[in-house]
C-alpha positions in Angstrom: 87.5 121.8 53.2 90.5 120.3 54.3 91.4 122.9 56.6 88.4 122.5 57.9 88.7 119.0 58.2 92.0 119.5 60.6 90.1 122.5 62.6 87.8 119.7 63.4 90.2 116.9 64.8 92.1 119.9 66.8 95.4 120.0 65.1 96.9 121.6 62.3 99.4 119.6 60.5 101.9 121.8 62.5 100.7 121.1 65.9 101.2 117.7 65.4 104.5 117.8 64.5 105.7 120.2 67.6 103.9 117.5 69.7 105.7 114.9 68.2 108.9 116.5 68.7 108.1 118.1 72.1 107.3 114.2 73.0 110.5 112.8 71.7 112.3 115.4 73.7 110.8 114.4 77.0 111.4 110.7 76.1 115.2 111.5 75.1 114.7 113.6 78.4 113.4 111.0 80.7 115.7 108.4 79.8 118.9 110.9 80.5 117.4 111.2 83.9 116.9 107.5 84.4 120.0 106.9 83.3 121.5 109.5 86.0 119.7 108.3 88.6 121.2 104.9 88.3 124.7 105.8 87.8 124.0 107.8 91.3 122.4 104.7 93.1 124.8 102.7 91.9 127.4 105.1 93.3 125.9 105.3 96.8 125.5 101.3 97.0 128.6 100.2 95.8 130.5 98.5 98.6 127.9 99.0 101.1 126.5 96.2 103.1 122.4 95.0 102.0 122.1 94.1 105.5 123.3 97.1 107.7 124.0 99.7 104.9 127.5 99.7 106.3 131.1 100.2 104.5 132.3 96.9 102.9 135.6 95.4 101.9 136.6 92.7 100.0 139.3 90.3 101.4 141.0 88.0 98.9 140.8 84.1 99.5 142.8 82.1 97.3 140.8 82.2 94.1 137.9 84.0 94.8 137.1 87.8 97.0 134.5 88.2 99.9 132.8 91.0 100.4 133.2 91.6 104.4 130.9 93.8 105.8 133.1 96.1 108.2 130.6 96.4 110.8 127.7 93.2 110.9 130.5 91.1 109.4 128.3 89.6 106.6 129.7 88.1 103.9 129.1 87.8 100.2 129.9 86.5 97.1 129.9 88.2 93.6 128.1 86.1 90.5 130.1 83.3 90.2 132.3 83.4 93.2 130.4 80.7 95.8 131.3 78.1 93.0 134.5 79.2 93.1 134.6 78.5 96.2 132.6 75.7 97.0 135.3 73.6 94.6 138.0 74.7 96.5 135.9 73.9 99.5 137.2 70.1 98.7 140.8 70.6 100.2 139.1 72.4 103.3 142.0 74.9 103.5 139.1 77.3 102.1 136.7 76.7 104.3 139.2 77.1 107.5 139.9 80.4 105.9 135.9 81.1 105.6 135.8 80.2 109.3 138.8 82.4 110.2 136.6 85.5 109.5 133.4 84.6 110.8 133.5 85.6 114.8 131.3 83.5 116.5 
């Protein structure tokens, strides 16, 4: 009777427990390849430009380092950086440095 009972909801006892591993494997799986792929976007953005895509490079200003886009000439900040900056704004030598880059 019971194995009847099992016929009837389509599994043995066996079944479900190679499903359940055969889904923890694609899970374990899945998240390995997630995890791939963003090491290997990270690797292809690092440095590069959000505007033009471009190579970037960082040029140190006193406290703080600007990411200088080599060929658009944006510039950006890290996390924490602009307030860096923005204090150090106050004796203006930082901002005449911020202006020496931009080519307008």
């Amino acid at each position: 009777m019971s194995d009847n009972f099992l016929s009837k909801q389509g599994y043995s006892n066996e079944d479900a427990y190679i499903q359940k591993k055969e889904a923890e494997r694609r899970s374990e799986r899945d998240q390995q390849r997630a995890a791939q792929q963003h090491e290997h976007e990270k690797e292809i953005h690092w440095m590069r430009c959000p505007k033009c895509g471009s190579q970037m490079e960082e040029q140190e200003m006193e406290t703080v380092k600007i990411d200088i886009c080599n060929s658009c000439g944006g510039m950006y900040f890290d996390k924490g950086e602009f307030e860096i900056a923005a204090k150090s704004l106050e004796s203006h030598d930082m901002f005449d440095k911020i202006a020496g880059f931009l080519k307008f």
